[in-house]
N, C-alpha and C positions, 0 to 999 in steps of 0.2 A: 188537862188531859190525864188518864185514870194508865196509873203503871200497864195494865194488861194491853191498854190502847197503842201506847209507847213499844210493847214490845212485841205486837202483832204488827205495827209499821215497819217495823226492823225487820224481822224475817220477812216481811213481802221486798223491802231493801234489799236484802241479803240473798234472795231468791232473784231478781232480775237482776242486780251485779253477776249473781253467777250464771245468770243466759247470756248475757252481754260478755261474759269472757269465754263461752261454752266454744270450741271449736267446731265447726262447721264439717261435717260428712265430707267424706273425699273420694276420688274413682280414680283411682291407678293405674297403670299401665307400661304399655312398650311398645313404640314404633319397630318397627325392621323392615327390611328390604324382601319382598316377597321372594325375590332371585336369589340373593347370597346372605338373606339372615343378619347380616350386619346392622345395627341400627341406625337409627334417621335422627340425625340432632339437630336441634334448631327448628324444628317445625311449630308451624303455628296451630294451636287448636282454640278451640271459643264454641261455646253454644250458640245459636242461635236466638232462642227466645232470651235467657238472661243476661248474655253478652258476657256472660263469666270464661276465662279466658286464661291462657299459660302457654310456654313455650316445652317443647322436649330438651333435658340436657343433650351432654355430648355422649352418656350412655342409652339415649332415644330415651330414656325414663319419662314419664308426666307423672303430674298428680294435680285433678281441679274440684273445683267444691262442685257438688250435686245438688247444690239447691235448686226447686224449682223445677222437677224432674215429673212427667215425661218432657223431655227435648231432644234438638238434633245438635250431634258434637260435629264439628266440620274442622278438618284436617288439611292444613296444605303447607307446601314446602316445593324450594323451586323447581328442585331436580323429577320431582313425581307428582303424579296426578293425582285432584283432588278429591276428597274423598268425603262421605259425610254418611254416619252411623246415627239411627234413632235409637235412645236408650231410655225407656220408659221406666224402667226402676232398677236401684242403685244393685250394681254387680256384686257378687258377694266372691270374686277371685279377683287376681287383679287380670287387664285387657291386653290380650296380646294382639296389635292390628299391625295389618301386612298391606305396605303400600307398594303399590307399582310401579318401575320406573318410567320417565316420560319415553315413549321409545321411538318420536320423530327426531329426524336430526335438529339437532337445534339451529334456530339463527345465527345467522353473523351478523354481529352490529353493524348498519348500516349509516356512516353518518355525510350524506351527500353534499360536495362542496366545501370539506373541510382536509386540509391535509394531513391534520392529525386527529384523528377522533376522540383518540383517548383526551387529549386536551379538552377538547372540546366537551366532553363529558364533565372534566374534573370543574372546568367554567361555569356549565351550568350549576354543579353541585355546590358552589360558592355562591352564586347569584343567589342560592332560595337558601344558606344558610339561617338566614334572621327567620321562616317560618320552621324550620327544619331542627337548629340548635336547640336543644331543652333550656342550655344556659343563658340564651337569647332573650328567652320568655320573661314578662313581667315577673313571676314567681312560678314557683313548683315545688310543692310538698310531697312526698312519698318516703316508703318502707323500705329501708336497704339491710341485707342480711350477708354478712361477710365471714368466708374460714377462710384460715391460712393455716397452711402445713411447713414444715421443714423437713424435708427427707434427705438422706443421706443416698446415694443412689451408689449402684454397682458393686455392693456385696457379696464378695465370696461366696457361690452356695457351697461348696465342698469344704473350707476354710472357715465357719464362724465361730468367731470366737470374740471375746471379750464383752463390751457394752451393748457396740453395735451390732457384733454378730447373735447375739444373744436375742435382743430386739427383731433384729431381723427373722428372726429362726420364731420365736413364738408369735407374732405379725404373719407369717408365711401361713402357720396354722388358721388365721380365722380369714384371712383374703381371699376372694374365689379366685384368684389368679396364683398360679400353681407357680407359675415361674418368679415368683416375687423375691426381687434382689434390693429389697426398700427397707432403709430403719428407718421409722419416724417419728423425731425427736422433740414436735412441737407441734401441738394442734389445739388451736380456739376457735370459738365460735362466737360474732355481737352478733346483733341487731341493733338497728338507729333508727329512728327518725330524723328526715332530712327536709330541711327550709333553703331554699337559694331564690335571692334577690338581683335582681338583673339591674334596677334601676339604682341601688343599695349597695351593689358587690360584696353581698354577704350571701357566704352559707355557714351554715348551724346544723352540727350533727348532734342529736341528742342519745347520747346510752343509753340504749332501755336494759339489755340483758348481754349478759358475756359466759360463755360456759370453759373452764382449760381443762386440763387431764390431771393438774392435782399434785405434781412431779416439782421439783426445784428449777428444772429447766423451763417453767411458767415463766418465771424471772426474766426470760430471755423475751420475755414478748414490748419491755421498753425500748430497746436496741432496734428491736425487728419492725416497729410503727416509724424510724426513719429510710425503711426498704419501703414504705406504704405509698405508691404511686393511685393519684386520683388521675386520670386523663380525659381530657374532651379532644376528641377527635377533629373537631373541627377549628380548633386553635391552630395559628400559623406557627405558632413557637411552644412544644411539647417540655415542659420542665421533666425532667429524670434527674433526681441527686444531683439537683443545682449545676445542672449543665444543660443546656436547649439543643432539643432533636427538631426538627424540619418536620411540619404537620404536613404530610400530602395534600389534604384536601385544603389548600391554601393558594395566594397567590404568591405567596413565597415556595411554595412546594411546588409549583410551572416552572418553576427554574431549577429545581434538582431533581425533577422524577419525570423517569419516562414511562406514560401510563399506554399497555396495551390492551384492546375491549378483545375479552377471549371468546366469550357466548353470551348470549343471552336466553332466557325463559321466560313463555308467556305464564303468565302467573295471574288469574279471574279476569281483573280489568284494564290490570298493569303489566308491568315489562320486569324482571330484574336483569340488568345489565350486571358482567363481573369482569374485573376491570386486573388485569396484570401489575403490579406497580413495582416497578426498579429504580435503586437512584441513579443518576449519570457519573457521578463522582465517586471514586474511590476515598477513603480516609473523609469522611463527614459525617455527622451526626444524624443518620438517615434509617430509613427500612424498607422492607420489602417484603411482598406477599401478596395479598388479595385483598381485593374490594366490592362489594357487590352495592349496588345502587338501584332507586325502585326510577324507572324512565317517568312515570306521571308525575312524583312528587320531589324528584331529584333528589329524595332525601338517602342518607348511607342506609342499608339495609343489615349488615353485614362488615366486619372486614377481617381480618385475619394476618398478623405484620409481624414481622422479626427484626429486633437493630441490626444493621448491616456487621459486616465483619470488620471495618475500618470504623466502628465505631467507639469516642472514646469514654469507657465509663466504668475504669478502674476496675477491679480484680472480677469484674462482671463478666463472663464472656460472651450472655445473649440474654436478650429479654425478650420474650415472644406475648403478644397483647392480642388478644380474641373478642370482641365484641357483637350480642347480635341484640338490635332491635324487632320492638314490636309497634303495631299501630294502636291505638287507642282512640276514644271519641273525645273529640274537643270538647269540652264542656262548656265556652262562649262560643261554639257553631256546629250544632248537633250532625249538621250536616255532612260535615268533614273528620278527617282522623287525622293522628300525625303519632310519625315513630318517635317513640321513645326508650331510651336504654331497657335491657331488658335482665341482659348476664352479662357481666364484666370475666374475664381470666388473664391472669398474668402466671407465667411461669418467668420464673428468673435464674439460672443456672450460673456458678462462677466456676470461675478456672479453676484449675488442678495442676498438682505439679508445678513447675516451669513456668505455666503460662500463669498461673495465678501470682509469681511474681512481676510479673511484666515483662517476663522475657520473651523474645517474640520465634518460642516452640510449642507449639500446640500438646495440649496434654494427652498422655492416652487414654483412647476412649474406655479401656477397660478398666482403670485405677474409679477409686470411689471420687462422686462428684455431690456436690451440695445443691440442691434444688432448693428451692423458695417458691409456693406455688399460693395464689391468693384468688379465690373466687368471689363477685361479687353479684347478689340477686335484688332486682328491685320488684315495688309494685307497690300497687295503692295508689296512684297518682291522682293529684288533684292539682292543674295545671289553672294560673292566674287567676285566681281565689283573689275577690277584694275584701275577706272578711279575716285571713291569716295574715300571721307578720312573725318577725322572729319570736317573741314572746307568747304565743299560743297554740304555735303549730304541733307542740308534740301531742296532744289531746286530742287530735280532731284526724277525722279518716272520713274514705269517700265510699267503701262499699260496707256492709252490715257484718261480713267475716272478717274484717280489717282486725289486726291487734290494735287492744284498745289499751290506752297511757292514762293513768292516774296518777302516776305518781314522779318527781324526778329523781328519786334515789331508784339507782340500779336494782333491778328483780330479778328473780331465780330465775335460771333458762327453763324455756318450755318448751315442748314438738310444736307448739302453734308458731314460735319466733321464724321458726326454719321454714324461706318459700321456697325453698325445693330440700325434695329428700336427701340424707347422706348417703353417699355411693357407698355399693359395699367393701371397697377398699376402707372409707372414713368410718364405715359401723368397725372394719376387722382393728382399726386403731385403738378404739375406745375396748372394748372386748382384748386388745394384747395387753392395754397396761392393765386393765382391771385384773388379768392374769398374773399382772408381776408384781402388782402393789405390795404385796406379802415376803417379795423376795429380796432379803435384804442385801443381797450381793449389788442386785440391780439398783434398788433404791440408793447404793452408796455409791456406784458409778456412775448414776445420773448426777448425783450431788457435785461428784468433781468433773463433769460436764459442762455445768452450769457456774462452775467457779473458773473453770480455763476462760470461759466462754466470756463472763460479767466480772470477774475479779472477787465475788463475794461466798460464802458460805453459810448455805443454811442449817441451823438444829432445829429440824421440822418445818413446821410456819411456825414458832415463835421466836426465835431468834437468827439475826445477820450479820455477818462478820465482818470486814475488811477492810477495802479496798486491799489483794496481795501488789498494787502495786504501790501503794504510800508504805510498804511495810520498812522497805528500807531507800534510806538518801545520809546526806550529807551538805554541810556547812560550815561555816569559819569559825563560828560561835560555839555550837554542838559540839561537833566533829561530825563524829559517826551516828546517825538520827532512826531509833524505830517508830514506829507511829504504825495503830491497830484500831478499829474502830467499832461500835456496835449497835442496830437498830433491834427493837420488838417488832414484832411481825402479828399480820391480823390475828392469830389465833390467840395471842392475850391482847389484844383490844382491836378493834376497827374504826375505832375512832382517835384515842391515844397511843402516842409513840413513843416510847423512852429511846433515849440515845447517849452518843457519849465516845470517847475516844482518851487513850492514854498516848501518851510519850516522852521518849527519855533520852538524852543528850549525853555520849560517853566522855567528851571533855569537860563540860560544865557539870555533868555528873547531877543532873536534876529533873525530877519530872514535869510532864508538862501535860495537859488535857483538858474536857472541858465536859463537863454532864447536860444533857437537853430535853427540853420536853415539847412536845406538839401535838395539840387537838385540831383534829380534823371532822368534824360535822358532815360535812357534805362534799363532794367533789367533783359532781354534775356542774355546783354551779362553787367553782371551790372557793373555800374557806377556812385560813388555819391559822391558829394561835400559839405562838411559839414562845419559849420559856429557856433563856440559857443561860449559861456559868463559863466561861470560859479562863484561862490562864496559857498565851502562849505565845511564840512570835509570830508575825503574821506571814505565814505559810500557806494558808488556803487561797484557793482559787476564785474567783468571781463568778468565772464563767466558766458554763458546763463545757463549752470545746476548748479550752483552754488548758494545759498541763498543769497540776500542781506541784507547787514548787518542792513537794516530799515527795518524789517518785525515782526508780531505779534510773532513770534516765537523764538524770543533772549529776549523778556523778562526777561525771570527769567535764562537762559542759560548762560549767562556772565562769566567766570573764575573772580574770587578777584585777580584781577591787575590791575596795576593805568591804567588811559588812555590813551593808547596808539595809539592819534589821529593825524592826519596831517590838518591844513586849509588850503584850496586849493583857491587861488585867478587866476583865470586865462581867458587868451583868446586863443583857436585854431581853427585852419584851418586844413582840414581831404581832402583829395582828395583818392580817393579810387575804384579803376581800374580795372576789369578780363582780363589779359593781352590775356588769352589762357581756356580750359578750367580747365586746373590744377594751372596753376600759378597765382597771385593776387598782388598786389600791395599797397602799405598807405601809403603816404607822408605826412607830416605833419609838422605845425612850429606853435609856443606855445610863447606866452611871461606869467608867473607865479611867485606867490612870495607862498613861503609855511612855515609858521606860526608852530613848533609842538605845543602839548597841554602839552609835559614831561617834565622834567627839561633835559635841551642842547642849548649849546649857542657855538658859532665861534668868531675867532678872525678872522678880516680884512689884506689877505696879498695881495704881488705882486710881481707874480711868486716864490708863494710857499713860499718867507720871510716874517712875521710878521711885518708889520707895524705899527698896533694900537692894543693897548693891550684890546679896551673899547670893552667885551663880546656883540654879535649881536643878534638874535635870527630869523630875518624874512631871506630866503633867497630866494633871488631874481634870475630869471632863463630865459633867454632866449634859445629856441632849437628848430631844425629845424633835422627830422631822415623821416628814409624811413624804411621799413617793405616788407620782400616778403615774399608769404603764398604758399608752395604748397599742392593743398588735391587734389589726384586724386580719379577720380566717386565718388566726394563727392557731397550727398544729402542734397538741401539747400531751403530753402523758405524764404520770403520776407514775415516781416511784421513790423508795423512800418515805413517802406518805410526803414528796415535795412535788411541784407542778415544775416539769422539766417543757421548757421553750423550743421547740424544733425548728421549727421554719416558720416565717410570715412573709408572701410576696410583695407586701404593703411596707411604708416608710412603720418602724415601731418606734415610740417617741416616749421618754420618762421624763417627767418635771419634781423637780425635788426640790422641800424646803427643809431647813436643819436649823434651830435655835439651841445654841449655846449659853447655860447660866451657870451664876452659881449657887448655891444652896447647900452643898456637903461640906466637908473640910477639908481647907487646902484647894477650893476652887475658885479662884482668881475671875474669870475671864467670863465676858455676856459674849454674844455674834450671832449672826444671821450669817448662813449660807445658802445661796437662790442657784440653781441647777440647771440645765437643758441639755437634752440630747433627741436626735434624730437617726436612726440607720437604718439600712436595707441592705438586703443581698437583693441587685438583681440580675434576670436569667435575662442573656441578651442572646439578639441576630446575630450572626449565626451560629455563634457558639460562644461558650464561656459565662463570665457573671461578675459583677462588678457589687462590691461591696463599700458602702460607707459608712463614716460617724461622723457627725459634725455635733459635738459639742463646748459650750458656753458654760460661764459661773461668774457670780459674784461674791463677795463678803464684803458686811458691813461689823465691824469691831476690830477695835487694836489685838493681839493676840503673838502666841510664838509663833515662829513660822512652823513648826511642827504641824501645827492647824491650819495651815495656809492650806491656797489649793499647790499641790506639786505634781504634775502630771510623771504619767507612770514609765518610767528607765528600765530597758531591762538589763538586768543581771546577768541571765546567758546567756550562749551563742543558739538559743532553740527559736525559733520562729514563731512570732506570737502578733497576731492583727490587733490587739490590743493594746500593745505596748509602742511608746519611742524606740526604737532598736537602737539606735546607736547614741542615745541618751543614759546613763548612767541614775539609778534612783535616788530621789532628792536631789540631782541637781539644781533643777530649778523649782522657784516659790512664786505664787502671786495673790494677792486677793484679788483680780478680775483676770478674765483669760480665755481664750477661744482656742481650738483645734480643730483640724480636720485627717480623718484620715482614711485612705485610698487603697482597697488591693483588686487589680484586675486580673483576675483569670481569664488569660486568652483560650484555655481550650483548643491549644493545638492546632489555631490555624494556623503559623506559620511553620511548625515542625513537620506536621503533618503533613508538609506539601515535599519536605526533603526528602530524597532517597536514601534507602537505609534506615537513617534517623526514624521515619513515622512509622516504623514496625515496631519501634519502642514505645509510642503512644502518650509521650511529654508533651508537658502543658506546660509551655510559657507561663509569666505571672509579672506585675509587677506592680511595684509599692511607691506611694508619694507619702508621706506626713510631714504634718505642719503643725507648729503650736507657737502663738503668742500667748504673754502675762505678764503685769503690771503688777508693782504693788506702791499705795499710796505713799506717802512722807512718813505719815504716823506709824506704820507700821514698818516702815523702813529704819527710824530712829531706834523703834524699840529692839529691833533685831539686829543693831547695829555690831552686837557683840557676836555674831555668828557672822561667816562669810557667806552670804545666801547672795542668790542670785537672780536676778529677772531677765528676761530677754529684752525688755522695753520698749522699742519701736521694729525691732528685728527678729522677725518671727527665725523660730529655729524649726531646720528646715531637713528632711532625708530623702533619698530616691533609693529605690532595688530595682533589681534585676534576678529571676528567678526561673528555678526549672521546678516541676512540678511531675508526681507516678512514677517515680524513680522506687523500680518494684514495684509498684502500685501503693507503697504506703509513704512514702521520703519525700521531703522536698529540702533545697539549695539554692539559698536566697543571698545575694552581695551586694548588701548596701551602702552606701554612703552618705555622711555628711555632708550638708551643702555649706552650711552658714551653723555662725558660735564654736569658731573654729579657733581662739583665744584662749590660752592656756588650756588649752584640750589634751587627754592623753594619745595617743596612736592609737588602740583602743577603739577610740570613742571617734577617730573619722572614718574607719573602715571595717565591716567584717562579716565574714560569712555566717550565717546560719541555717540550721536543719532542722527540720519539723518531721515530726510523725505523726500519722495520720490514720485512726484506722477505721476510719465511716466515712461517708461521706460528704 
């Protein structure tokens, strides 16, 4: 083929790529109320000949594609009659239509022979869930388009002043609402593609585009994706922040809702029934609002809910959930339609004042309140497709305007991502801060917004400081400990991260820290390769909800025991893979020498014989292990340029191998250590959630116990689901060893039913662990020179007892020792501890 050939195919390439992404003609508009002007939301419109189709927002707005014009656009909605405009070619304003309202009186639900209708309604509406439920369905691909705002609400107009008022006041200028008493201090925009497998239990969001405002308070969007509530309506048990609300449209929801049918509308060939819905029960994890339901297909049309006021979910005071469907054409039976999600909203409001502590005095309504508002728009649907699966769905769409996916690294936002327009409140956000960008007062009190907010500080996007709270702590070894830390930020790479932390110890008088590196490739489907140095005790944390043990809050928390620290000298290499979307990967090889700070010393053998009797103390390690993680539909975010784990309603399960050699200087010791774990949090009837871990190990090689397995003691009195609590670190050692361990969150049923007590809104809890381990002869002899301990055939055993929202962030847990109660200190059989908590 002749160069000119080659690049006359290309431009004809590059010429239909760009029709294929061309945006599609649009006709704009606005419903209203013929009578009082108000507008009409939620209306259904659709052409006739092309069956191209949208809903009106909650400000009556539309916008639909005009392909395929002349045609008739037909209009209905329950409350007004239907309506139907021929529009032969495309408007060049946008359409202002006036609909009527129905003006016969309406129906009363009639349901003959039933003593409860409203019942009898929500029955049916269960009976046709399996055609009704989208989640039901073999599969369902479609286009989901998501903003979330954070507002500050109730702003001084006379009074502004500072960050917020400042915000406020130039926001006030581009809103058409004159009365605007709004700062707001966070707004993004995705789009996804979405896969859910019914037979599979998998969904798959894929990122295609994200747009933020550009501000340091972006940062704050980690935090705010565990506020990210998915719901299906027709679920008997609604998870919220790992707590279960009561689905009304359930057969668990017949027992705590009393449903009344208010009216109904005839609607072409159908009926919509709207249904009252209150819970019976005070103090239960319940709502209340409206339901609207189509009589032909029993499916929900509509609902509209708010969690009750006896609801418990922490410094939250209400969450209000809006949902409207649309119909669509089955595509396995041309003949039939069936609703499908259309707009999702949540508003989520927390308490103020008083009440945001837990105390049970309502804030006042005029003091500033923190909103959280999250819109959700779908479309594109392609319902039971036997030719998608998780692995192809992002590329493939059902109408010809559909956004098309080539690629899975994230793309620049476009107007075509957005299926519906931003309102002009969200045009006057992006227009306030493009106003303020320049203003450095502003730029530096969002910085320290964004650092009260996350702990961290940014110099631009290139550089991140902190955590302020590891900045100061305390220890036996140390004393007085600072510790400061620092990440590069995308603007010098997107792909590479330099990192790194210092610290320094006032009574040992010596510094300590560790420099790091990590490429990151891709993080649709992520991928990262880590590179570090470290020097230091082992202070860091495992787990992201877990305290680190450098923070201003183990001050004075400490149990009286020596210290029981480890110095960590080491170099690894982390490579770290998503094989699938359940499965993961971490391979790793480590050369380290680990120093303790207690009294324990080894003798030098080979192959398990004693050869030098001169006690050792440093031990010297080389290992190279793999790690597989599975969490399936688990919800995860990136930051740091690390893949932070949120939630999985599924068991998540890691298997881990580690081989020990040697090959450097001064490294003694070969072994194999074989791993398992299992855990979940789950959301139970009717309230609460129940979390496990049950894991196993083995090791095969004679070694010090330093290298054994020794399950994890905690050191102080802070509340940790990780830890033994009333176990002491390094107490025990084993080469083989199982655990189990238990915390229930009751969720307040049984406080909740007290008088007085349930205006406070505690949450019972309570704790079981367990752990046995063994260690062979051989490795018993060789450690003979230390007093180590195994538990042997008597697992060591703990119970708690515990209160939970104490202020909304506290909890107070008293546990006890059951068993390995032989030479124990006081201590270590009883003792209270307190957790903080500030997510949920």
């Amino acid at each position: 083929m002749t160069r000119w050939k080659r690049l006359i195919l290309l431009l004809i390439g590059i010429f239909y790529t760009s029709l294929s992404f061309a945006q599609q003609p649009k006709i704009i508009g606005k419903l209203v109320d013929i009578k009082t002007g108000k507008p009409v939301e939620f209306a259904n419109l659709h052409f006739l000949k092309t069956r191209n189709g949208t809903t009106s927002d909650e400000n009556g707005s539309f916008s639909i594609s005009q392909e395929g014009l002349p045609d008739t656009l037909s209009i209905s909605s329950f409350e007004y009659l239907k309506m139907k405009i021929f529009i032969d070619k495309a408007p060049t304003k946008p359409l202002i239509i006036q609909l009527k309202p129905i003006e016969q009186e309406i129906d009363e639900v009639q349901a003959v022979g039933y003593r409860d209708p409203g019942r009898h309604i929500i029955q049916m509406v269960i009976a046709a869930d399996k055609k009704n439920d989208i989640n039901k369905f073999n599969n369902s691909v479609y286009n989901e388009y998501c903003k979330t705002e954070v507002d500050v609400v109730n702003i001084d107009v006379d009074k502004r002043k500072g960050y917020l008022g400042n915000l406020a006041t130039v926001y006030n200028k581009f809103s058409s609402d004159s009365t605007a008493n709004i700062a707001p201090v966070f707004f993004t925009e995705k789009f996804f593609r979405v896969y859910h497998s019914n037979n599979l239990q998998t969904n798959v969001e894929h990122e295609i585009s994200r747009k933020e405002l550009g501000l340091s308070t972006d940062q704050l969007g980690a935090k705010i994706e565990r506020f990210d509530l998915k719901v299906n309506f027709y679920d008997a048990i609604i998870p919220i922040f790992k707590t279960s609300f009561l689905g009304p449209a359930s057969n668990l929801g017949l027992a705590y809702y009393k449903f009344t049918p208010v009216d109904t509308v005839d609607f072409g060939k159908t009926r919509i029934i709207e249904l009252d819905v209150k819970p019976k029960f005070n103090n239960e994890n319940t709502f209340f609002g409206k339901i609207w339901i189509d009589e032909y297909t029993w499916a929900i049309t509509k609902y509209d809910l708010t969690t009750s006021a006896g609801s418990n979910i922490n410094f939250v005071k209400k969450i209000r959930l809006r949902q409207n469907f649309v119909q669509i054409s089955n595509q396995a039976d041309r003949q039939t339609t069936i609703w499908v999600p259309k707009q999702f909203k949540m508003n989520l409001e927390f308490g103020n004042g008083l009440e945001l502590l837990g105390l049970p005095i309502e804030g006042d309504s005029t003091s500033k309140i923190l909103q959280l508002n999250t819109t959700r728009v779908y479309g594109d649907y392609i319902i039971n497709s036997e030719n998608l699966n998780a692995n192809n769905f992002f590329n493939n769409s059902l109408s010809p305007d559909s956004v098309s996916v080539n690629s899975k690294v994230i793309q620049k936002f476009d107007d075509i991502y957005r299926l519906e327009e931003l309102t002009p409140q969200e045009k006057a956000i992006y227009q306030a801060i493009d106003s303020l960008k320049n203003d450095k007062k502003f730029i530096r009190e969002t910085k320290l917004t964004a650092f009260v907010a996350t702990g961290y500080w940014d110099f631009g996007c290139k550089l991140r400081v902190g955590p302020y709270s590891s900045l100061l702590s305390t220890n036996q070894i140390e004393g007085l400990r600072i510790r400061s830390g620092f990440w590069t930020l995308p603007c010098v790479s997107k792909t590479f991260n330099f990192n790194g932390y210092a610290a320094y110890g006032f009574n040992d008088n010596a510094f300590k820290g560790g420099v790091g590196m990590k490429y990151v490739p891709e993080t649709t489907r992520y991928m990262k390769t880590e590179l570090y140095v470290r020097s230091d005790y082992d202070a860091l944390g495992e787990f992201d909800d877990a305290l680190d043990k450098d923070n201003v809050f183990t001050l004075a928390l400490r149990k009286n025991i020596p210290a029981y620290q480890v110095y960590n000298r080491q170099i690894k290499l982390i490579q770290e893979i998503d094989l699938n979307r359940d499965w993961s990967v971490k391979i790793f090889g480590a050369i380290k020498s680990i120093t303790p700070t207690f009294d324990y010393s080894y003798l030098k053998s080979n192959e398990g014989i004693i050869t030098d009797f001169t006690p050792l103390r440093k031990v010297n390690v080389n290992e190279v292990g793999i790690n597989f993680r599975y969490g399936h539909n688990e919800r995860t975010t990136i930051f740091n340029y690390d893949k932070l784990r949120i939630y999985s309603a599924y068991p998540v399960i890691n298997i881990g191998y580690i081989f020990g050699f040697e090959g450097t200087k001064n490294t003694f010791f070969e072994y194999h250590k074989i791993t398992a774990n299992i855990s979940q949090e789950i959301t139970l009837p009717i309230k609460g959630s129940l979390y496990y871990s049950l894991s196993a190990g083995q090791m095969f090689g004679t070694v010090p116990a330093i290298l054994l397995f020794a399950p994890t003691g905690n050191a102080y009195y802070i509340s940790n689901r990780y830890t033994f609590n009333n176990m002491i670190p390094y107490e025990f050692a084993a080469d083989k060893y199982a655990s189990l361990m238990l915390l229930y969150n009751m969720g307040g049923i049984l406080l909740n039913k007290a008088p007085l007590l349930n205006k406070l809104k505690l949450r019972e809890r309570v704790i079981f662990n367990s752990y046995i381990g063994t260690i062979n002869q051989e490795n018993r002899y060789y450690n003979s020179i230390n007093s180590i301990k195994s538990t042997v055939s008597k697992p060591y055993s703990e119970v708690g007892i515990g209160i939970g929202n104490i202020f909304n962030v506290l909890s107070i847990d008293a546990i006890w020792r059951l068993s390995q109660l032989n030479n124990t200190q006081p201590y270590t059989r009883f003792g209270i501890y307190v957790g903080l908590k500030l997510l949920f």
